[in-house]
C-alpha positions in Angstrom: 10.7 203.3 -95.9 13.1 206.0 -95.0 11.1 209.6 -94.8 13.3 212.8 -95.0 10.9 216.2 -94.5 10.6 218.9 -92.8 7.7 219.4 -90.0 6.7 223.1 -89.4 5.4 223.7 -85.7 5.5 227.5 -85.8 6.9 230.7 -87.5 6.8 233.1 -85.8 9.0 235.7 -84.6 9.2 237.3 -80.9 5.4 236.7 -80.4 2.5 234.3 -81.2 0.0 235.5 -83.5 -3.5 234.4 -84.3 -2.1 232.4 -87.0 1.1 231.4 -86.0 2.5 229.7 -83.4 6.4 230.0 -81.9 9.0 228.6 -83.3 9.6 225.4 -83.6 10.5 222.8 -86.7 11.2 218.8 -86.8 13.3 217.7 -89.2 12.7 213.6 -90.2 15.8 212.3 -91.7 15.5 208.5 -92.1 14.6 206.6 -88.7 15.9 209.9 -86.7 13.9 213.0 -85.2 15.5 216.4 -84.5 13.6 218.9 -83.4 15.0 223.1 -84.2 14.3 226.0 -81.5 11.1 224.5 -79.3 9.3 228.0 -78.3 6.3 228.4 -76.3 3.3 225.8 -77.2 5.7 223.0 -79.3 4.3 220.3 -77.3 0.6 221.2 -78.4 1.9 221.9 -82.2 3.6 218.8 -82.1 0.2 216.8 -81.2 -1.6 218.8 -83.9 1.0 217.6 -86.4 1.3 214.1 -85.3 5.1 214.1 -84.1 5.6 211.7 -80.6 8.0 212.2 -77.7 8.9 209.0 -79.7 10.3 210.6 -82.4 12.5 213.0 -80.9 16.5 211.5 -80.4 18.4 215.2 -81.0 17.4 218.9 -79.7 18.9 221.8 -81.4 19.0 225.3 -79.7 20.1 228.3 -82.3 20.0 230.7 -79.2 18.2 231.6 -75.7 15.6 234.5 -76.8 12.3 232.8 -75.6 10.6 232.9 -78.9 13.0 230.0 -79.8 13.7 227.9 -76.8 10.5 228.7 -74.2 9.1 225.1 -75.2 12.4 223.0 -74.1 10.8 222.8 -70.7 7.9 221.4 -72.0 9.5 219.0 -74.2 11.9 217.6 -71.8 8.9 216.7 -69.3 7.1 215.1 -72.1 9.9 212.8 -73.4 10.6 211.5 -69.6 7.0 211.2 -69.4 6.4 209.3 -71.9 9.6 207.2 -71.4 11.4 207.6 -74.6 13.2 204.6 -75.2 16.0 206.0 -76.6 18.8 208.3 -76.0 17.9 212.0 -76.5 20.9 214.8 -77.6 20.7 218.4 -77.0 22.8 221.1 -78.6 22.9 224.7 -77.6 25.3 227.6 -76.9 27.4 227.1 -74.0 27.4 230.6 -72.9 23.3 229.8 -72.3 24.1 227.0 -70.3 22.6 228.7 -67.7 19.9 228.7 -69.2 19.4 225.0 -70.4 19.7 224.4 -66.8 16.9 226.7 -65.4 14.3 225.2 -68.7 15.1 221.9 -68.4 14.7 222.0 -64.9 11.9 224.2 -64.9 9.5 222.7 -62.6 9.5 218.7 -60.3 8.8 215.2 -62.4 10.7 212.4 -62.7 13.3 211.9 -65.0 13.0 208.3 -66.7 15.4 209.4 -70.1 19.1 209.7 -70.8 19.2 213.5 -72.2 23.0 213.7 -72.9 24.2 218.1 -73.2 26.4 218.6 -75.7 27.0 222.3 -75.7 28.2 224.3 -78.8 30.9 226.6 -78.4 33.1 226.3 -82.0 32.5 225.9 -85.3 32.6 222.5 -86.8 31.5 218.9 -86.4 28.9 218.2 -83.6 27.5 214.3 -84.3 28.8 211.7 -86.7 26.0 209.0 -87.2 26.3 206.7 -90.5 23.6 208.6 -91.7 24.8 212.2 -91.6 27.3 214.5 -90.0 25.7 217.4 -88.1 28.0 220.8 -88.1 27.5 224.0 -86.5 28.4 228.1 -87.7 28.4 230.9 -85.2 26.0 233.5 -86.6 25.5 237.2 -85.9 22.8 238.3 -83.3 22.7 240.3 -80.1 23.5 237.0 -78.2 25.5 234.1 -79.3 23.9 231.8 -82.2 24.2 228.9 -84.1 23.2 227.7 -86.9 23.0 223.8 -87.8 24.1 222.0 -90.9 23.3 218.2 -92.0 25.3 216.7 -94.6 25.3 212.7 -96.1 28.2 211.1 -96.4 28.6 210.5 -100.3 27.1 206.9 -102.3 27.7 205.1 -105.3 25.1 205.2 -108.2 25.4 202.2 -110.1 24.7 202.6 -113.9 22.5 199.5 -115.3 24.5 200.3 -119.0 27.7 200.0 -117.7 27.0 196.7 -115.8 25.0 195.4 -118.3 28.4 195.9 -121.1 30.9 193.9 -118.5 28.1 191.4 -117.8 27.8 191.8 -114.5 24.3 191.5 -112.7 22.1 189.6 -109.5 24.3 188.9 -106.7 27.5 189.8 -108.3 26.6 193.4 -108.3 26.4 193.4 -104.3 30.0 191.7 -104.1 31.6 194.4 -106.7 29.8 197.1 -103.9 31.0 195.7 -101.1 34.6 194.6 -102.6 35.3 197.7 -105.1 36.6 195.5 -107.6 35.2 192.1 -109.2 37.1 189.8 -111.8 39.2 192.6 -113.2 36.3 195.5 -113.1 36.6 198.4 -110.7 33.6 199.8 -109.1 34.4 203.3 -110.2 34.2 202.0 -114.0 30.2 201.3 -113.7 29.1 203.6 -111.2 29.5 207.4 -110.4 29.5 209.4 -107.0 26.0 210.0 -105.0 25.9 213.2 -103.7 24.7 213.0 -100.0 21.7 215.4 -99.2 22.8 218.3 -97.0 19.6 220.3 -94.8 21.1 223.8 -93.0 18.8 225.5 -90.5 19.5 229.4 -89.9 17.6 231.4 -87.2 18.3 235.0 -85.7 21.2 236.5 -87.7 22.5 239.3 -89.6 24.3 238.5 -93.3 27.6 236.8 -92.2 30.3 234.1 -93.2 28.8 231.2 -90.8 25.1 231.9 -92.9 27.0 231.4 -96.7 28.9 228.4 -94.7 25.3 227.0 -93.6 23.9 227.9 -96.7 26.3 226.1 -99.2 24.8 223.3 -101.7 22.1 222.8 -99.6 19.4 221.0 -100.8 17.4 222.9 -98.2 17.9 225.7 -96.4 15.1 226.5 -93.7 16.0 230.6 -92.9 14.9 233.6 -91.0 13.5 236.3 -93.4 12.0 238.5 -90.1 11.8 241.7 -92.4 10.7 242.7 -95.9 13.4 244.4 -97.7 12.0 247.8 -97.0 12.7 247.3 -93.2 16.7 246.3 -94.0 17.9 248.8 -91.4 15.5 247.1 -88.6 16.9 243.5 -89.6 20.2 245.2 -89.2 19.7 246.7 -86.0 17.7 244.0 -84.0 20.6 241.1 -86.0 17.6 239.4 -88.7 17.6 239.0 -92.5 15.1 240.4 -94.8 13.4 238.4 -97.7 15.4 239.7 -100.3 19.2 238.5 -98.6 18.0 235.1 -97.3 17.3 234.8 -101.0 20.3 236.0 -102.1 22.1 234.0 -100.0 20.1 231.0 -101.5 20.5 231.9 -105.2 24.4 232.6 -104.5 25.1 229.2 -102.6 22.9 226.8 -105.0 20.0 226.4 -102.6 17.7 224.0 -104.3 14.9 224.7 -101.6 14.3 227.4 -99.9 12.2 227.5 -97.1 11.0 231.1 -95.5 10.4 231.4 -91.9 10.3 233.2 -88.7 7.8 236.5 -89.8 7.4 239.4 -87.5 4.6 240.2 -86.8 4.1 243.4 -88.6 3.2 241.8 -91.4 -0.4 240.6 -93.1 0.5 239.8 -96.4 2.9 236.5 -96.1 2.8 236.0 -99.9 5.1 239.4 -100.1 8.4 237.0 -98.4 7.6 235.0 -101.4 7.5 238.2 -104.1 10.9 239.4 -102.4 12.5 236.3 -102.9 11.6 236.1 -106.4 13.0 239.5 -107.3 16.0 239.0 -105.4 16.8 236.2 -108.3 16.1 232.9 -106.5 14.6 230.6 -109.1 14.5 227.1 -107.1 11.9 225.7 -105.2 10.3 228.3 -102.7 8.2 228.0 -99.7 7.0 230.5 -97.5 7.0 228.4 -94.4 3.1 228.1 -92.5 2.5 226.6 -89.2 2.4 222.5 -89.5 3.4 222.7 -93.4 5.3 219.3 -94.2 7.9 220.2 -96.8 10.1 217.0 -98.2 13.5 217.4 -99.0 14.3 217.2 -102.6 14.9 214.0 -104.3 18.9 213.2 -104.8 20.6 214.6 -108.0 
């Protein structure tokens, strides 16, 4: 049965806290694993939430600030020592390649796994799988970051009525899918258009165009909100969002849910992300994101 959710290993910004761990976030999507911005301790937050070396087959870097890409060392070592069957992908900003290098080479073992680079250095298409397209959007920090975008490829939605009134049914209703057209009736005439299911993950960034381009009819958007509202000119200074404009951002692009991430520190009241949200207008699902929180994706429209 295919599983599409997100996995939260930590959410927290710059520094660990008592309470919450660096980030980093898996994102299930069918039979596929990708795992968002490993920082410092994702190995052991991934054994407390039950995610393998197994399940890992893409690695997504936003950016090289530690608190989002510490962990890659670890990870590496662990998917060559446990021999991952499979082919791993990682994505991350060319101008850090330095810096890929240095983590993933970090310390001797022995590399058993093919862990292809594919560096990001445009906007656009990344990975086409029959499952999804992945797309990246430069955002707006004090280094170079990306953001990360899955979208579905479109279905068909059959409709039973419509079948039902040109007698068609059983077997026959495969052969009009797979042919388009059966005995005179076209498959547009008795079904409508799926809309595939589009996930966009946004870390360190100021308001910009890539973060509306991430943001856009997603069914979930997973989003830095570093500051409460009241701090705006910090979140403008140090390149972060508040509360109130990843919300914003969410309300104006059609977010269905939104998920809250990435606190600083300064903070004891986490509820308050929540409250900003709220009175910034968005009315969809909300979730203000905790450490190993499993949030599923919406069902389809």
């Amino acid at each position: 049965m295919s599983v599409r959710e997100l996995v939260v290993l930590g959410t927290a910004s710059q520094v660990p806290t008592r309470h919450r761990n660096h980030n980093g976030y898996l994102l299930r999507w069918d039979g596929e694993g990708i795992l968002f911005d490993p920082g410092e301790g994702t190995q052991r937050q991934m054994l407390r939430a039950g995610v393998a070396a197994h399940d890992l087959n893409r690695v997504c870097v936003t950016h090289f600030h530690g608190d989002h890409s510490l962990g890659l060392a670890g990870v590496i070592q662990r998917v060559n020592l446990d021999k991952v069957p499979h082919e791993v992908t990682a994505h991350y900003p060319r101008s850090g390649q330095r810096f890929f290098e240095r983590l993933r080479y970090a310390t001797a073992y022995r590399e058993t796994v093919t862990l292809t680079e594919a560096p990001v250095d445009t906007d656009g298409p990344l990975a086409r799988t029959p499952g999804y397209t992945l797309e990246a959007r430069r955002l707006s920090h004090p280094v170079e970051a990306y953001g990360y975008r899955l979208v579905e490829p479109d279905g068909r939605r059959m409709l039973p009525g419509r079948l039902a009134a040109h007698g068609i049914k059983g077997p026959d209703v495969g052969r009009l899918q797979r042919e388009g057209s059966l005995d005179g009736v076209t498959l547009d005439e008795v079904s409508e258009v799926r809309r595939g299911q589009r996930f966009a993950f946004v870390m360190d960034t100021r308001l910009c165009d890539g973060v509306y381009a991430l943001a856009e009819g997603c069914d979930m958007l997973v989003i830095e909100s570093t500051f409460l509202d009241e701090d705006e000119a910090l979140a403008v200074e140090f390149g972060h969002l508040t509360a109130g404009q990843a919300a914003r951002v969410a309300r104006e692009a059609g977010v269905r849910h939104l998920v809250l991430t990435h606190f600083s520190q300064r903070y004891t009241d986490p509820e308050e992300f929540g409250r900003q949200a709220r009175a910034a207008g968005y009315e969809g699902e909300l979730t203000v994101a905790r450490d190993l929180d499993r949030v599923a994706l919406p069902k389809r429209r």
